[in-house]
C-alpha positions as CSV (number, residue, x, y, z in Angstrom):
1,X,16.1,-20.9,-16.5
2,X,15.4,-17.2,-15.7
3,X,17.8,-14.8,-16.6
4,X,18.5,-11.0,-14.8
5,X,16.2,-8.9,-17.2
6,X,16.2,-5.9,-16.1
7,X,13.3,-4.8,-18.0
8,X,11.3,-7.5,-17.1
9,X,11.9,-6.6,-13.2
10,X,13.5,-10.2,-12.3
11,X,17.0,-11.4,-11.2
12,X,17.4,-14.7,-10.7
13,X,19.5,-14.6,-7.0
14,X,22.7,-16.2,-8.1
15,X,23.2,-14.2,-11.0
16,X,23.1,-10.8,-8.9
17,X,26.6,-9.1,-8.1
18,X,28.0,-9.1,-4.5
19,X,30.0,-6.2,-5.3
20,X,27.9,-3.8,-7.4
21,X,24.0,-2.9,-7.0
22,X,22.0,-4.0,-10.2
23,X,20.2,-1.6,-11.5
24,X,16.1,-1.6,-12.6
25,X,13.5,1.0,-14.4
26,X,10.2,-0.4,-14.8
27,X,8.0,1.4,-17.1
28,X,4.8,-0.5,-18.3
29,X,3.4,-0.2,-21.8
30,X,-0.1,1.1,-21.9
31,X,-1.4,-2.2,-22.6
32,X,0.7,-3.6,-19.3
33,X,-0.6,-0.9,-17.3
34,X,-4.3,-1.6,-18.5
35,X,-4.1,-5.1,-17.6
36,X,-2.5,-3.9,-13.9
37,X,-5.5,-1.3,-13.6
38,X,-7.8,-3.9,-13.6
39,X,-6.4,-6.1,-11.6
40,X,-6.7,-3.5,-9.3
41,X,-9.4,-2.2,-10.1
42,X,-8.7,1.3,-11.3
43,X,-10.3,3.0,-13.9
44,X,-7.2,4.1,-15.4
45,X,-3.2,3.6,-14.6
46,X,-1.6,6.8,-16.4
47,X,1.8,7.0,-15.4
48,X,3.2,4.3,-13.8
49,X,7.7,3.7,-13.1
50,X,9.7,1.9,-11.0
51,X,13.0,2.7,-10.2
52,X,15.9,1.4,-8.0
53,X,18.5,-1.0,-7.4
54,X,19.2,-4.8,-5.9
55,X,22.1,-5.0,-3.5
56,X,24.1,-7.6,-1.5
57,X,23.0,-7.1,3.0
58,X,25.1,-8.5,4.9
59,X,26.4,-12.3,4.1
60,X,23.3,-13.7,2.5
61,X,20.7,-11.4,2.1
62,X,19.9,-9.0,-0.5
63,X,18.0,-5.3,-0.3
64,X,15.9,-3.6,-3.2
65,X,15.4,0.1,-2.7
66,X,13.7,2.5,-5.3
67,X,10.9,5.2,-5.8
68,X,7.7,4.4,-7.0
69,X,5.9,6.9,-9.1
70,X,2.7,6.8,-10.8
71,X,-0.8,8.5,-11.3
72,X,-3.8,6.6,-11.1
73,X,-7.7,7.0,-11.6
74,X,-10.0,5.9,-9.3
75,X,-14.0,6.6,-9.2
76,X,-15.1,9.1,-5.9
77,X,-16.7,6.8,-3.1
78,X,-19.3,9.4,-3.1
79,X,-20.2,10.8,-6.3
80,X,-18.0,8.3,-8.8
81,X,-16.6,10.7,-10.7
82,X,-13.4,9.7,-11.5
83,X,-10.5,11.1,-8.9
84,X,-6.6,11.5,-10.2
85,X,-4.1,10.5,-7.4
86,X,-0.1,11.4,-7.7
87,X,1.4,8.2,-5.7
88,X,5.2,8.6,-5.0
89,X,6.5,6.1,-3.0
90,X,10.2,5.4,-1.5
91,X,9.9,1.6,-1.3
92,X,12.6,-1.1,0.3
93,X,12.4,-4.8,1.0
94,X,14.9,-6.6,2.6
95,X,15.3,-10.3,1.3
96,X,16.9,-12.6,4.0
97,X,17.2,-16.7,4.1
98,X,14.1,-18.3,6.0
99,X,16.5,-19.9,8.4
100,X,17.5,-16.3,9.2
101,X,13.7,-14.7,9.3
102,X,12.8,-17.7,11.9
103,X,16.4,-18.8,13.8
104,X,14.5,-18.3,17.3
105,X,11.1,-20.3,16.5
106,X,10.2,-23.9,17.7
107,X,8.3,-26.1,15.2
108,X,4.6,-25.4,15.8
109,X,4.8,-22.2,17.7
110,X,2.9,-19.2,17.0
111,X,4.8,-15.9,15.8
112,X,3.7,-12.6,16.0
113,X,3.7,-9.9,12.8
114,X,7.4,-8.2,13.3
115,X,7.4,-4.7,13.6
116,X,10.0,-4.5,10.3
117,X,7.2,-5.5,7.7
118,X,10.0,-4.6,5.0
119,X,11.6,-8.2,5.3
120,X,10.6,-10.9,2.7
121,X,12.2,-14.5,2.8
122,X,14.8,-15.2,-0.4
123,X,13.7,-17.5,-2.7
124,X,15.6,-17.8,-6.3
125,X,14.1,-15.1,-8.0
126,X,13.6,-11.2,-6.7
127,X,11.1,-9.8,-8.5
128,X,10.9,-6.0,-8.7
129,X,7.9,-6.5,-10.7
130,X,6.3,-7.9,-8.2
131,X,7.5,-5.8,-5.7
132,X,6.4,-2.6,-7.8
133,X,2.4,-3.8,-8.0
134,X,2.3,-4.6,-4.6
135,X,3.8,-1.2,-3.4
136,X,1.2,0.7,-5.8
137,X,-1.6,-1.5,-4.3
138,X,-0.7,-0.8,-0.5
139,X,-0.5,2.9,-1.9
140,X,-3.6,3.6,-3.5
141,X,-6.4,5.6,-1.9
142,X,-8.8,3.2,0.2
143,X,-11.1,6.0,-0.3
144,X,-11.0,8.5,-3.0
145,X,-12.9,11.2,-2.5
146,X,-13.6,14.5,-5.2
147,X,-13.5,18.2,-4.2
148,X,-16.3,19.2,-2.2
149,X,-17.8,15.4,-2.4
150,X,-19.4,14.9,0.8
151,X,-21.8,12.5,2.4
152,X,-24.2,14.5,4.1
153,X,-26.5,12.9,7.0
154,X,-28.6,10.4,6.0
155,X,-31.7,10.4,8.4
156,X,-33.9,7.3,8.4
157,X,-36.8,6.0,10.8
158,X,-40.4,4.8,10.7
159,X,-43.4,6.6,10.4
160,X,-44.1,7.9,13.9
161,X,-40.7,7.4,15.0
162,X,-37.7,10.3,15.7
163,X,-34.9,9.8,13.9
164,X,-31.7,9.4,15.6
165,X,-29.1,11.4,14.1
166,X,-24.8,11.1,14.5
167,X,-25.1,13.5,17.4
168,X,-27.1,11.4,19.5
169,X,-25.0,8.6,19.1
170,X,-22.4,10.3,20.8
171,X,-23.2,9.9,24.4
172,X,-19.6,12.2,25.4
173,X,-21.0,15.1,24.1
174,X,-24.1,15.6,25.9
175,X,-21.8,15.0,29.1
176,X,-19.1,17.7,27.4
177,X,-22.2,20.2,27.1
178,X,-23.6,19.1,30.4
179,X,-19.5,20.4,32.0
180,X,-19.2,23.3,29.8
181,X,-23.1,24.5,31.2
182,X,-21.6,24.0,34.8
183,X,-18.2,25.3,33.9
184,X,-20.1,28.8,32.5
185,X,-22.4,28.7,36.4
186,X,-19.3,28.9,38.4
């Protein structure tokens, strides 16, 4: 049976306080935060905390608020040197019974993604754990990119052919040229 371990990021539901927020810092070791940077594929995971609290919402749900801080590594898309990221990150979920989440759905019918993307369904455990990799995931640079790292034009055709270049896939600005040109004549 799980117990609330507030170091380990998990509180078992029934064990949390209705009346008082329960508290959580997360601070990986550097062996923890090795094994995270691989798994998402960083080169390095310096810094890395998660802070906040658990509180009772309402009759049966439950919300987790805190900050997310970290720095991570990541190579340059362009030139792979390695790129340093500050990420800090207010971060809330809002943990609600299924029967709640989906009162107004028929068996079988198709739902659309809600706008509030914030609300999980409760199970027996919250995990702030959990909660504080996928936060630093969804936070990361897609596309880290050094000072002055840029992709210039790459210009490629057969022998006897002309290139085509970005410009001339941009059929709106030969007709923005072609206004401004008749603009200027009258």
């Amino acid at each position: 049976m799980t117990q609330n371990d507030p170091k380990a990021g998990e509180f078992r539901v029934s064990g949390l306080s209705t009346r008082h927020p329960t508290g959580f810092d997360l601070q990986p070791a550097p062996a923890e935060r090795e094994a995270i940077a691989e798994r998402l594929g960083l080169s390095a995971l310096k810094k890395l905390r998660f802070e906040g609290e658990i509180a009772a919402d309402g009759a049966r749900g439950w919300a987790l608020q805190g900050r997310l801080g970290a720095t991570v590594v990541q190579p340059c898309v362009v030139t792979l040197v390695p790129v340093t990221t500050r990420i800090d990150e207010d971060v809330e979920r809002i943990y609600m019974p299924e029967t709640q989440i989906a009162k107004d759905l028929e068996p079988g019918a198709e739902i659309e993604m809600p706008e509030d993307t914030s609300i999980e369904p409760l199970g027996r455990v919250i995990s702030a754990y959990d909660v504080m990799i996928e936060s630093l995931s969804l936070a990361l640079p897609q596309y880290p990119r050094a000072d002055g790292a840029d992709l210039g034009q790459a210009v490629f055709a057969e022998d006897g052919v002309t290139p085509l270049k970005d410009e001339d896939t941009k059929p709106f600005s030969a007709l923005a040229a072609l206004r401004d040109e008749l603009d200027k004549k009258s």
